[in-house]
N, C-alpha and C positions, 0 to 999 in steps of 0.2 A: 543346510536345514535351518530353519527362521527359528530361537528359543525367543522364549520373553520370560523372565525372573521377576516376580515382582519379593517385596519384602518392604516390613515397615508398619504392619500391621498390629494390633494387639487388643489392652483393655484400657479405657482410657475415661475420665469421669468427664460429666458432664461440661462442661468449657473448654474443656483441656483442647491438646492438639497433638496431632501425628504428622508425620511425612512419610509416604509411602515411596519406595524408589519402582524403576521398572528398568531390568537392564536388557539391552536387547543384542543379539550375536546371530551371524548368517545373512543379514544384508547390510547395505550401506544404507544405515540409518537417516543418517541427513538430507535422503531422497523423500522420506517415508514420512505420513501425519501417525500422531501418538493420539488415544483416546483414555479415558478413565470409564470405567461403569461399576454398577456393583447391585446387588441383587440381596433385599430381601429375603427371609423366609417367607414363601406362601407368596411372591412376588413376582414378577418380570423382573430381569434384568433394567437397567436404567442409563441412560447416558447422564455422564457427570461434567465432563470436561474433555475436551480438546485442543492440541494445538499442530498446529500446520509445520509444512518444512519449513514455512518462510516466519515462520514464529505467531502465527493469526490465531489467537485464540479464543474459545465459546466456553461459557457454562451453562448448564441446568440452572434456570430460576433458586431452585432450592438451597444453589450453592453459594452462590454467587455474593459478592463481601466476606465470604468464610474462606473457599477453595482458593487457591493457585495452580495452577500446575506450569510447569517450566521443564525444560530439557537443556543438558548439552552435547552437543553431537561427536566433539569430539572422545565422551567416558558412553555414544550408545548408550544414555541413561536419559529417563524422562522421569521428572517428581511429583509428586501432590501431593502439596500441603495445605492441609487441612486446620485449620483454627474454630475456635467457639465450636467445639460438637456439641451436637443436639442427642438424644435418645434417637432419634428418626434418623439418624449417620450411620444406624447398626445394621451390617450387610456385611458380605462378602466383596470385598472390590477386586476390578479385573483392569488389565491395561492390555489394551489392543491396538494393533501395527497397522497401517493400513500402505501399501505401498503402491506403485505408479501403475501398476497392471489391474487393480482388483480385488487385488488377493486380502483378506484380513486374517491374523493370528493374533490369538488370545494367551495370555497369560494362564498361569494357573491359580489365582488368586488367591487373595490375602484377605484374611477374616478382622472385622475391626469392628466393636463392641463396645458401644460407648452406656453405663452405667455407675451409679452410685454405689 
């Protein structure tokens, strides 16, 4: 059975920075692309960032010179780190598996609340 742990969330003021981890158990990771999302109140969900098994990674316009995200396969853990928050950062974030058949699994997400 595929878990996804995410943790690393919190309150954070405006510039500051987070790192969110995602740990992941039940497949062989190294196979699998890792995603980030996160979701407003009163919003859709959002794609934030991705990276590939082979290490290829995208961001959301919105993130992009702020986000990272990174993995290593051997600790089945993928990061993202966040720098310079915005008030507009505040969401719920989700890290989801995507593996060679189809299948996606979601985390149960981490709340991250960026104010003064």
């Amino acid at each position: 059975q595929v878990q996804l742990v995410e943790s690393g969330g919190g309150l954070v003021q405006p510039g500051g920075s987070l790192r969110l981890s995602c740990v992941a158990s039940g497949i062989i990771f190294s196979e699998c692309a890792m995603g980030w999302y996160r979701q407003a109140p009163g919003k859709e969900r959002e794609f934030v960032a991705s990276i590939s098994s082979a290490g290829g990674v995208n961001y959301a316009d919105s993130v992009k010179g702020r986000f990272t995200i990174s993995r290593e396969n051997a600790w089945n853990t993928a990061w993202l780190q966040m720098n310079t928050l915005k008030p507009e950062d505040t969401a719920v974030y989700y890290c989801k598996l995507s593996d060679n058949y189809g299948h996606n699994y979601w985390g149960q997400g981490t709340q991250v609340t960026v104010s003064s």
